[in-house]
N, C-alpha and C positions, 0 to 999 in steps of 0.2 A: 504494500500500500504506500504510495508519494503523501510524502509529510503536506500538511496543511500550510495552504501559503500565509502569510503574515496579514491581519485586517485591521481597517480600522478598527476602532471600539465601537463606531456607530455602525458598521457594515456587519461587527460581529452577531451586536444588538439584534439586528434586524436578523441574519440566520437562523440566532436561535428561537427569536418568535416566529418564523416561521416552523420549524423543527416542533415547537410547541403546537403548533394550530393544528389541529386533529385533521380540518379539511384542504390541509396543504401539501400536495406530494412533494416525495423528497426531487421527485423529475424536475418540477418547479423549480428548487433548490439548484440545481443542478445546471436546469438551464439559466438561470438568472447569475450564479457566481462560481460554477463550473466544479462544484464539489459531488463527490459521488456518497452515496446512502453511507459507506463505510467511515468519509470522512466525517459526514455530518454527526453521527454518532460520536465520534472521538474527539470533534468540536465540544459536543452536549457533557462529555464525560469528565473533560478539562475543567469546563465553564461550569460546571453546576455542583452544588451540594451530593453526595455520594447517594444519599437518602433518596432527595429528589432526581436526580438521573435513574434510576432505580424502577422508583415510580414511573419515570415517563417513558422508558423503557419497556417495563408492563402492560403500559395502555398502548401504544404506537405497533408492538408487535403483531403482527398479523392484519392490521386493522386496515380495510380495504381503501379505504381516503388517504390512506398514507405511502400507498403503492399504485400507480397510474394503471398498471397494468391489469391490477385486479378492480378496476371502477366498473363500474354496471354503468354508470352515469357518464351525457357529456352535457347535456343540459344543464342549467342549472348551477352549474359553479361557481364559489361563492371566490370572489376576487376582491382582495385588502385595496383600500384606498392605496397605499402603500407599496403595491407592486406598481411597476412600469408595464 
């Protein structure tokens, strides 16, 4: 796995609330700042309390909103003021 490139604190900001947003794939992620599922995990692992990585861990696994390929959905998608 290629080490994570160096970000601002605002740009970090912004990954992890998307990493957090249940209806955000990590594709999204990827296409927007060119980090793949594995990095953004190791983003979330660095950046966050052990406890809370944990948790979000828990919830994000499996969970079909958070893998593009598993969506049943194309309608409908909920788009952050904050994405480009």
């Amino acid at each position: 796995m290629a080490k994570n490139p160096p970000f601002d604190p605002e740009i970090l900001d912004r990954i992890i609330e998307m990493a957090w947003e249940d209806r955000t794939p990590f594709e999204a992620i990827e296409v927007q700042y060119g980090l793949s599922e594995k990095q953004v995990i190791s983003i979330m692992r660095r950046e966050m309390k052990s406890s809370s990585f944990q948790m979000w861990r828990k919830r994000v696994s499996g969970r079909k909103t958070k893998h593009g390929y598993q969506r049943s959905f194309l309608v409908g998608r909920f788009k952050s003021a904050n994405q480009c």
